[in-house]
C-alpha positions as CSV (number, residue, x, y, z in Angstrom):
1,X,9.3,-20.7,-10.2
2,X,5.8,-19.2,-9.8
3,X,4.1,-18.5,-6.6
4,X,1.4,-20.3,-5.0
5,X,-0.9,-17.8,-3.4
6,X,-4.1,-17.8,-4.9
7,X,-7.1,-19.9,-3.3
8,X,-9.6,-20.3,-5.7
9,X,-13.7,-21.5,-4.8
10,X,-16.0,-23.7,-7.5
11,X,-19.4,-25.4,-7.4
12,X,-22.3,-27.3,-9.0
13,X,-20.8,-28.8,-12.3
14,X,-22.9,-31.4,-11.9
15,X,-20.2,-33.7,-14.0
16,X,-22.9,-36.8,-15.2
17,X,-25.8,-34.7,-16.3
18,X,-26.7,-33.8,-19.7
19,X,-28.2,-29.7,-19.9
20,X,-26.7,-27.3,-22.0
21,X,-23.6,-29.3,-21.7
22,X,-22.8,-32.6,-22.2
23,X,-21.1,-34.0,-18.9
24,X,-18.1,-34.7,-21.3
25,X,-18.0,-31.2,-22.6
26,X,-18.2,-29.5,-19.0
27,X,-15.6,-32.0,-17.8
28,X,-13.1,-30.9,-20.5
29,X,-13.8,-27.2,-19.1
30,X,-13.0,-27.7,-16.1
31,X,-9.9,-29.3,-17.0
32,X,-8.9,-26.4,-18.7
33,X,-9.5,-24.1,-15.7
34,X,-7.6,-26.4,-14.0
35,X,-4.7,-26.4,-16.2
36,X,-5.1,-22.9,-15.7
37,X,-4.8,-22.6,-12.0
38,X,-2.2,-24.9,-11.4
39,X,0.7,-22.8,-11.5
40,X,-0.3,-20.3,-8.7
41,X,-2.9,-22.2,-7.2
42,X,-2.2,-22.8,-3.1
43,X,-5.9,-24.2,-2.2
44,X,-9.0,-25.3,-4.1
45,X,-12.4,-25.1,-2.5
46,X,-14.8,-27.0,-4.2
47,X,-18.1,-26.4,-2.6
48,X,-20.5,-29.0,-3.2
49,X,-22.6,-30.8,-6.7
50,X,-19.5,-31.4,-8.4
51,X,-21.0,-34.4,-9.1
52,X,-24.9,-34.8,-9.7
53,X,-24.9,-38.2,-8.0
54,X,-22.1,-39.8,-5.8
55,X,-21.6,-42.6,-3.8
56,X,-19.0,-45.1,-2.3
57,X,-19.6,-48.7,-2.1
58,X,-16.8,-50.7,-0.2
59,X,-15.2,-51.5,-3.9
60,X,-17.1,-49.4,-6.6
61,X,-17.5,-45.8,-7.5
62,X,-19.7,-44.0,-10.2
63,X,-17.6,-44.3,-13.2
64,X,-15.9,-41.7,-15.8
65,X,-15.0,-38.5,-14.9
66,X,-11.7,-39.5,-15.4
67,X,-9.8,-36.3,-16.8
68,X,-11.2,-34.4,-14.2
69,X,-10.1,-36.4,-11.4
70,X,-6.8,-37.6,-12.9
71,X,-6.4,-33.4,-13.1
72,X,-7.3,-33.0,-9.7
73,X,-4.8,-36.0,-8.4
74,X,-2.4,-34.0,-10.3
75,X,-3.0,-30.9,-8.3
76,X,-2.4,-32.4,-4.9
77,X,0.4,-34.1,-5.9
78,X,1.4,-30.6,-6.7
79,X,1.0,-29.9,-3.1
80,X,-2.1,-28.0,-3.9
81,X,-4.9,-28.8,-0.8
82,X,-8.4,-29.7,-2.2
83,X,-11.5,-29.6,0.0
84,X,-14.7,-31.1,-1.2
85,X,-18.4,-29.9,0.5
86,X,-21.1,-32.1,-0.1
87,X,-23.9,-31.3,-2.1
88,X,-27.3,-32.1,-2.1
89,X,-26.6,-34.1,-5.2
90,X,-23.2,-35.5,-3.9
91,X,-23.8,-36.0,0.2
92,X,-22.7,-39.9,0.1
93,X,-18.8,-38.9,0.1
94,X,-17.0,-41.0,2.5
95,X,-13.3,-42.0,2.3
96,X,-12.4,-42.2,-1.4
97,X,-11.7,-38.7,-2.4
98,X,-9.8,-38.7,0.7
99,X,-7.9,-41.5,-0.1
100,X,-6.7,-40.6,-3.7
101,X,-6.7,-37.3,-3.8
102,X,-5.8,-36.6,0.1
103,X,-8.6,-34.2,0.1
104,X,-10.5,-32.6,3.1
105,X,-14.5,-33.5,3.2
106,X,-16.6,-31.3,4.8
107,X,-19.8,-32.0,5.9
108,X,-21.6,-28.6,6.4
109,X,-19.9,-25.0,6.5
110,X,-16.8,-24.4,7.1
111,X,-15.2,-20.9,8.8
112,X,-11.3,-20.1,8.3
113,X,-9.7,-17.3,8.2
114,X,-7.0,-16.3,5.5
115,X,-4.9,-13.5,5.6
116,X,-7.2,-11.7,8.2
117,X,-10.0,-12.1,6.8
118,X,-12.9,-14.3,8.4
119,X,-14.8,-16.6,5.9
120,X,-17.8,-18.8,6.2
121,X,-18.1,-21.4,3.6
122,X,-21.6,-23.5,3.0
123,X,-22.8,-25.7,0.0
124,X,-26.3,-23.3,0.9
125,X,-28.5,-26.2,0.6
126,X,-30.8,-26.2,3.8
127,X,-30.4,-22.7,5.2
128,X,-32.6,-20.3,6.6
129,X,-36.2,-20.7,7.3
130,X,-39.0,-23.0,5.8
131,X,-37.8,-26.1,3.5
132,X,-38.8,-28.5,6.3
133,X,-39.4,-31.4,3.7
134,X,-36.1,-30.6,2.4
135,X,-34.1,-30.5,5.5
136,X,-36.3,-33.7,6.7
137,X,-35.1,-35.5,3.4
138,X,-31.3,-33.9,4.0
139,X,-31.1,-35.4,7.7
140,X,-32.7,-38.7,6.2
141,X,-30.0,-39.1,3.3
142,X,-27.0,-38.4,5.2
143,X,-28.1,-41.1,8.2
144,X,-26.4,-44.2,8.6
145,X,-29.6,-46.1,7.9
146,X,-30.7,-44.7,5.0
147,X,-26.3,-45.0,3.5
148,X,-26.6,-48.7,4.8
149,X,-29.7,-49.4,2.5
150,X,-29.0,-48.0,-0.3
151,X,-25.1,-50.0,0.0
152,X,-27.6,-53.3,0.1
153,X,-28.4,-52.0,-3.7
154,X,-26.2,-53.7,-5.9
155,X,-24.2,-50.9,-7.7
156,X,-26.3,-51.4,-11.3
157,X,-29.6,-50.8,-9.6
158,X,-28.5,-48.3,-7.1
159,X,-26.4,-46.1,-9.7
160,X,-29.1,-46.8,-12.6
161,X,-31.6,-45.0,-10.6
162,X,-29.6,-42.3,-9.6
163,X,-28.7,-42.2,-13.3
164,X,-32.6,-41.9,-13.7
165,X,-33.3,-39.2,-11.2
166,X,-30.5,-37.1,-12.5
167,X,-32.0,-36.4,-16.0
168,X,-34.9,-35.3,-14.2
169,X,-33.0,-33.0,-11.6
170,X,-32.8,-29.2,-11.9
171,X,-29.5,-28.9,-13.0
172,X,-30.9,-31.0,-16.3
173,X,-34.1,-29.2,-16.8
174,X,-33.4,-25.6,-15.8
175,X,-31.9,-22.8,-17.7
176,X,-30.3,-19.4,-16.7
177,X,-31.9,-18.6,-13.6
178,X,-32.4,-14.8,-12.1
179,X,-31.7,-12.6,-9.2
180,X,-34.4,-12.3,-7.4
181,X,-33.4,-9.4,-4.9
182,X,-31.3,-9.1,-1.7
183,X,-35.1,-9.4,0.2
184,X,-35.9,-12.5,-1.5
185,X,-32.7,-14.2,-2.1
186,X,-32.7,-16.5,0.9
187,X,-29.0,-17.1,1.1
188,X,-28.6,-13.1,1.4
189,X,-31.1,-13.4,4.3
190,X,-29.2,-16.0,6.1
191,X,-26.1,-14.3,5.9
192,X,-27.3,-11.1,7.3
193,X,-28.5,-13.4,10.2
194,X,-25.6,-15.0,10.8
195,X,-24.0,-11.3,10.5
196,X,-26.0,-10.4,13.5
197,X,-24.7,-13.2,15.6
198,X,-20.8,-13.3,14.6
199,X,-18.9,-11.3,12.3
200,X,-17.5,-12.8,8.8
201,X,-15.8,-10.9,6.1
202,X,-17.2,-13.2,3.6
203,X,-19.9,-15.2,2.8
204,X,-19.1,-18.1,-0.4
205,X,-22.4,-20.3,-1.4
206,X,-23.5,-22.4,-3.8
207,X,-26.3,-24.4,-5.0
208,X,-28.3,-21.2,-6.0
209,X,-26.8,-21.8,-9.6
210,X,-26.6,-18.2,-9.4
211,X,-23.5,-16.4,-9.6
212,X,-23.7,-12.8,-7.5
213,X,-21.6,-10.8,-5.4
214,X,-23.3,-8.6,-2.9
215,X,-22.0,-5.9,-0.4
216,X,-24.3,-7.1,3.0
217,X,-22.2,-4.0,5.1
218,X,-19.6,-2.2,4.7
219,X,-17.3,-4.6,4.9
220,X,-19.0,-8.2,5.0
221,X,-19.7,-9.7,1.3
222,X,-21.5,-12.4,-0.1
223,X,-20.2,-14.3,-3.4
224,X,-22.3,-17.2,-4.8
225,X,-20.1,-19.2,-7.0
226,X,-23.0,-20.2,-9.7
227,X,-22.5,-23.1,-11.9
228,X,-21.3,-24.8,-14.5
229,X,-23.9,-25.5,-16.9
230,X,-24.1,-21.9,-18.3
231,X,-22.4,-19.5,-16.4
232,X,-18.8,-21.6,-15.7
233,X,-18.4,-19.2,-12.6
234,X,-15.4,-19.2,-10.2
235,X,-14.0,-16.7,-7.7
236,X,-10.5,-16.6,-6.4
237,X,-9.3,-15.1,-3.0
238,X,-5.6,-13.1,-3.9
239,X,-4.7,-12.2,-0.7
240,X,-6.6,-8.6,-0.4
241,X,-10.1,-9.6,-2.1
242,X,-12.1,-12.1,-3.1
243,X,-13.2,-11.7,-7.1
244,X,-15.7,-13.9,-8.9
245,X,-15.0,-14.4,-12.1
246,X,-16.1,-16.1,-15.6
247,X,-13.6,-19.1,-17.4
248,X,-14.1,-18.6,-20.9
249,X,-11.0,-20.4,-22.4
């Protein structure tokens, strides 16, 4: 019997946008990687965008995605334990993922520590300076009011502009994107800031649809999980170190 010991981190497929990918074609990916996880994965992080739109009414869901979630019910029935971050693209999560898949939802970061190690975990939407329309529109989205308006939508309206909006968003429209430099790369920025405050081993971001590992000391580290679009990005914590790494099946 093989040993479940590995914790493995994901972000930003984006499952219902057309890019590079169709939605189907990214959703059979994953499913491979998570074929190919399953027999020593102990956790499963995914950290936010895993869908580009989201959201619960009292009896509907956005449909399809069905192999991947079948996959991932699989999984905890497996005794594997799934936490899902919002996104800026899937913030309306309420109760159903919980439900199903008895998965953990976090709102905003999330620090643990695993094997020793200290971790701070962060979709990465919204941090550091500047972005105050953003953060204004964040706080809006995820308040009651604005959750109890859009529920008033009835689901063919309310998920046919989301629909809309999505082949519009940058996960449809952008291609490879580039590393701008630890000075300029604002989740770097944030980290070392947070660094000077209270001490984590490592940093693990996404939404910069960027995947990059980068030493911030000489022993804190910052891994941004990238995407799934283009670079089908993942890293995986052994034990000892955390290592990102490419699925190419």
């Amino acid at each position: 019997m093989s040993v479940r010991d590995k914790i493995y981190f994901a972000s930003d497929f984006h499952l219902g946008v057309t890019s590079k990918t169709t939605s189907m074609e990214r959703e059979r990916k994953l499913v491979s990687w998570l074929d190919h996880i399953q027999a020593d994965a102990k956790a499963l992080f995914l950290v936010g965008d895993i869908f580009d739109f989201w959201f619960e009414y009292n009896t509907v869901v956005p449909k399809g995605f069905i192999r991947f979630l079948g996959k991932l019910a699989t999984l905890s029935d497996l005794g594997v334990e799934i936490t899902f971050f919002k996104g800026n693209h899937d913030m309306w999560m309420f109760g159903y993922l919980k439900e199903q898949l008895n998965a953990r939802i976090v709102d905003n970061e999330l620090t643990l520590q695993l094997d020793g190690k200290r971790f701070y975990i962060h979709h990465g939407d919204g941090l550091g300076p500047g972005d105050r329309k953003y953060k204004f529109l964040k706080a809006f989205f995820r308040s009651k009011v604005c959750q109890w308006l859009f529920a008033r939508l009835h689901p063919n309206l309310g998920i046919g502009i989301a629909q809309r909006w999505s082949r519009h968003s940058r996960a449809a429209s952008l291609g490879e994107e580039r590393f701008l430099g630890e000075e300029r790369e604002w989740l770097i920025q944030y980290a070392k800031e947070v660094l000077q405050e209270e001490y984590f081993d490592y940093f693990i971001f996404g939404h910069r649809h960027l995947p990059y590992a980068v030493q911030l000391s000489e022993k804190s580290h910052i891994v941004n999980l990238g995407e799934w679009m283009h670079s089908c990005t993942y890293a995986v914590w052994d034990g000892k170190q955390l290592a990102l790494k490419q699925w190419m099946p």
